[in-house]
C-alpha positions in Angstrom: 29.9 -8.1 -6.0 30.4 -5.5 -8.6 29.7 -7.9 -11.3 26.6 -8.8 -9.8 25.4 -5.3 -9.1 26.4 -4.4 -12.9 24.7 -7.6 -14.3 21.1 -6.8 -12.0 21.3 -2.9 -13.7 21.3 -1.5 -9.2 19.4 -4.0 -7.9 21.7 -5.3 -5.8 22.7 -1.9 -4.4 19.5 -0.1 -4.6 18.7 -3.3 -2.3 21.5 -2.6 0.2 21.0 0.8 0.1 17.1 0.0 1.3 18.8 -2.6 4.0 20.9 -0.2 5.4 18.1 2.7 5.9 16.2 -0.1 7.6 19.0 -0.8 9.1 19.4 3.2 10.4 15.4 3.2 11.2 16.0 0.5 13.9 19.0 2.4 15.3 17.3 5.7 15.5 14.3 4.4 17.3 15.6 1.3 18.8 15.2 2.3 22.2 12.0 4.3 22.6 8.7 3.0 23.5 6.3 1.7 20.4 9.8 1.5 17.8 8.3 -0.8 15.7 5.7 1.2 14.4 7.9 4.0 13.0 10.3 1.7 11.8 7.2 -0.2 10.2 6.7 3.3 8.6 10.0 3.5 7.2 9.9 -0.5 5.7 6.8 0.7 4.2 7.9 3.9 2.3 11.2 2.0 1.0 9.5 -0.6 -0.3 5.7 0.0 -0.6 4.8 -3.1 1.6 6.3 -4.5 4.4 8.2 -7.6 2.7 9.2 -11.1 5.5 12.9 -11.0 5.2 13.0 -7.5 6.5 10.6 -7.8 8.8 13.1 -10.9 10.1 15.8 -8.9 10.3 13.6 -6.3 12.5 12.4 -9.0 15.0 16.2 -10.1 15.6 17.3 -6.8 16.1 14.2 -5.5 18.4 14.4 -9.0 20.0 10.7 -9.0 19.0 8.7 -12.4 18.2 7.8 -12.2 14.6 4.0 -13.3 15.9 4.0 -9.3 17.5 5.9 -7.6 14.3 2.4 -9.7 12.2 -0.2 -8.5 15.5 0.9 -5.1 14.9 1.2 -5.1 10.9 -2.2 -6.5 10.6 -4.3 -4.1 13.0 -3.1 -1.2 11.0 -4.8 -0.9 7.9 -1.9 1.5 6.7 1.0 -1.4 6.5 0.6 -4.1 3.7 2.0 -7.6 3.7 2.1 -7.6 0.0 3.5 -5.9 -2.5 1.0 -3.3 -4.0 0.4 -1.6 -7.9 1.9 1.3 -9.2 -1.8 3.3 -9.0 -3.6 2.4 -5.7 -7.2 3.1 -6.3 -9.2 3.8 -2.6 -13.0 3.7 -3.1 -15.7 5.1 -0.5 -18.2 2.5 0.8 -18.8 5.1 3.7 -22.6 5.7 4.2 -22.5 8.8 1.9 -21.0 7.3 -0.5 -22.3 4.2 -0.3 -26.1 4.9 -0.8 -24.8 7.3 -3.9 -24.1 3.8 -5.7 -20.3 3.4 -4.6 -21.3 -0.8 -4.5 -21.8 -0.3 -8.3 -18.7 1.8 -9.0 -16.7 -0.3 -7.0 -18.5 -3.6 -8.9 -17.4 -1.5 -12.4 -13.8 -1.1 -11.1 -13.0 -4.6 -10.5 -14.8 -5.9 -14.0 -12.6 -2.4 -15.9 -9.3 -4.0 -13.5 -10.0 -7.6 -13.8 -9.3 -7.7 -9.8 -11.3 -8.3 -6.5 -11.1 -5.9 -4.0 -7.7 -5.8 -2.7 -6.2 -7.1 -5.7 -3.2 -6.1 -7.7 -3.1 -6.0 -11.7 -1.2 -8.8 -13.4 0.9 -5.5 -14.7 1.1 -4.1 -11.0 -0.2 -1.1 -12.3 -3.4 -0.8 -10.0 -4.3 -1.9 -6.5 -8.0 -1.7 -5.6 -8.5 -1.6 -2.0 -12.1 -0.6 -0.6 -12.4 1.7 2.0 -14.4 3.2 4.8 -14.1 7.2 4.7 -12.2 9.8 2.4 -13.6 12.9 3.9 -15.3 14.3 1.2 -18.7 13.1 1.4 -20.0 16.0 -0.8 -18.5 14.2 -3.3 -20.3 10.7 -2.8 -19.3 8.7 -4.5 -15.5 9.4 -4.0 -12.5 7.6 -5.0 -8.8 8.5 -5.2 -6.1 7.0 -7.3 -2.7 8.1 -5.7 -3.2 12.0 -4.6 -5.9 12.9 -7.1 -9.7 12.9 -6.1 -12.3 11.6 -8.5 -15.5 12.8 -7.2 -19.6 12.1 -8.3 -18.5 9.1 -9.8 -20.9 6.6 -11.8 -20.1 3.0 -13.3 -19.5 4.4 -16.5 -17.2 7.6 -15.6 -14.6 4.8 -14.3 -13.5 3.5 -17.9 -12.2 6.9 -19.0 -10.9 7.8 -15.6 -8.9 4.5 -15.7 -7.6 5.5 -19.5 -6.4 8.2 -18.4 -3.5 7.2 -16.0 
């Protein structure tokens, strides 16, 4: 074991280590009502998605069919089934936003990314997802990449906005 977590430079322990806070997520909330969603939660801050083996290893231990564990990963928009970039870029289509020309920025963010909507980089270092609200309709349109708000944004503000990250 110790050659193989010296030869993968942590991977194999940084891997364990994930596995056994999964493992302490489905202890602490095993037995209250709705424990699949915080330990959902937890799967997805470890790992940034919410990746099949793991999920496995939560239906055996809830007792859960993996069909439910999918139901309830699915409805929420918040979980992802696949892995997602380094940079996750959320752009307005809310009505605000929406007739301010979002369509177009979001048109010159996939051409600038080389992705659909919902697509991940070949470099994994953006995720474009489109999305409903961002609360700052003053803004229209409104994107955010990670924390940061990029505001009154037109097809040609996103090339330098990109190039900067």
């Amino acid at each position: 074991m110790e050659q193989q977590q010296a030869s993968s430079c942590g991977g194999v322990a940084e891997a364990d280590e994930k596995r056994i806070r999964v493992q302490s997520a489905i202890s602490q909330f095993k037995m209250m009502k709705g424990a699949l969603i915080p330990i959902l939660h937890e799967i997805q801050d470890l790992y940034g998605y919410l990746p099949e083996p793991v999920l496995q290893m939560v239906a055996a231990e809830l007792n859960l069919p993996m069909s439910e564990i999918y139901g309830v990963a699915s409805f929420y928009h918040f979980f992802s089934l696949t892995p997602k970039g380094e940079n996750v870029v959320h752009l307005c289509l809310g009505t605000a936003c929406y007739i301010k020309g979002a369509q177009a920025v979001l048109d010159r963010l996939s051409t600038e990314l080389k992705v659909p909507v919902q697509g991940t980089t070949e470099d994994n270092k953006f995720t474009l997802e489109a999305t409903r609200c961002l609360g700052a309709c003053g803004l229209a349109p409104v994107m955010t990449i990670g924390e940061k708000v990029h505001g009154r944004l037109t097809p040609n503000t996103i090339p330098k906005i990109l190039k900067g990250i």
